[in-house]
C-alpha positions as CSV (number, residue, x, y, z in Angstrom):
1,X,70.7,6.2,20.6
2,X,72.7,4.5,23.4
3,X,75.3,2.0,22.7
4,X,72.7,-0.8,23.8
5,X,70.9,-0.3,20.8
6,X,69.1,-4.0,19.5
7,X,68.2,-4.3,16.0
8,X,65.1,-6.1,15.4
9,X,61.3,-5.6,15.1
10,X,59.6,-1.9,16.5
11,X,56.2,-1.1,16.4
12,X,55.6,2.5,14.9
13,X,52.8,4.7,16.5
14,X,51.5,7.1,13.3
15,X,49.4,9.4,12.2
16,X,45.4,8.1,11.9
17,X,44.8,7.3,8.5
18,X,48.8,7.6,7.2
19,X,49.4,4.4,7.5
20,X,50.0,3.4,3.8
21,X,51.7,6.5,3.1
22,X,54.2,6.1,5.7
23,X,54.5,2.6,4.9
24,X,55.2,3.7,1.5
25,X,57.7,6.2,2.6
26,X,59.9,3.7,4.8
27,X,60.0,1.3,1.4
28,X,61.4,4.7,-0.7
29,X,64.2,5.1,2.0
30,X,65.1,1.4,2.0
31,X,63.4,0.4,5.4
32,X,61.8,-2.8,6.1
33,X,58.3,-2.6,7.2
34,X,55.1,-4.7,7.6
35,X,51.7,-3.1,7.8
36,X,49.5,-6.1,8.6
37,X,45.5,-6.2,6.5
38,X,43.1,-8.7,6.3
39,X,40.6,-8.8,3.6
40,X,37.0,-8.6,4.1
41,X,33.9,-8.2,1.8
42,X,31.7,-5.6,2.6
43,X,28.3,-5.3,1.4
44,X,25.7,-2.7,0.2
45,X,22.3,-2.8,-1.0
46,X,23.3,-3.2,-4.1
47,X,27.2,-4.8,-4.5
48,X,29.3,-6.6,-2.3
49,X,33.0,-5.7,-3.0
50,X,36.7,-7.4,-1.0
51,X,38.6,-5.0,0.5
52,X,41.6,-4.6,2.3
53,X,41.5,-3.1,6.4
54,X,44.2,-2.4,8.5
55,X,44.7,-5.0,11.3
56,X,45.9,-2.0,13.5
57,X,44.8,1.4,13.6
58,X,47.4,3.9,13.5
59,X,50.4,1.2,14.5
60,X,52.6,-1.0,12.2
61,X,56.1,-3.0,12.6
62,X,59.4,-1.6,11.4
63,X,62.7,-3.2,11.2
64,X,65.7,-1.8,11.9
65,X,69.2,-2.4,12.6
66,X,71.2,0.6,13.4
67,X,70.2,4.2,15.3
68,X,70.4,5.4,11.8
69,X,67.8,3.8,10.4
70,X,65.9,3.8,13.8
71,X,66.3,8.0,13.5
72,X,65.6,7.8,9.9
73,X,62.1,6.1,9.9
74,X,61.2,8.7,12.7
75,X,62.1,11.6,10.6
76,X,59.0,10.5,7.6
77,X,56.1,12.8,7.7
78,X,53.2,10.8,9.7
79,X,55.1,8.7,12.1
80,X,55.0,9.9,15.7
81,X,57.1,7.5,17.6
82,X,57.9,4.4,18.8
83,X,55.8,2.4,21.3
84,X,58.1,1.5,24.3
85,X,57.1,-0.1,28.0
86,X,58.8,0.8,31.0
């Protein structure tokens, strides 16, 4: 990374349907991360049950403060990259 690195909040583009596994991962190695749900009920003919969804498909919010960790929570199987404009 460039010497203009800021530490802070990313959000993390990832593999469809890896996102609580790579969440996981980033918590092994000591990486902050949020992977936002909100709970719903869903219902069948015969149950109703509360479950968890993902807020975002595919995306979720990493911290980091150094290139390090920015490299590091690149380098876990199922994340792709980070989203960036401009």
């Amino acid at each position: 990374m460039s010497k203009n690195f800021k530490s802070g909040w990313y959000v993390l583009y990832v593999q469809l349907c890896h996102e609580k596994k790579v969440h996981n991962l980033l918590e092994e190695n000591q990486l902050e991360s949020f992977l936002p749900m909100i709970k719903t009920v869903r219902e069948w003919s015969d149950r109703k049950k509360t479950i968890f969804k993902l807020l975002f498909l595919s995306y979720f919010f990493v911290k980091v403060s150094s290139s390090l960790e920015h490299h590091k929570s690149l380098s876990v199987d199922g994340a792709y990259r980070y989203v960036h404009f401009g």
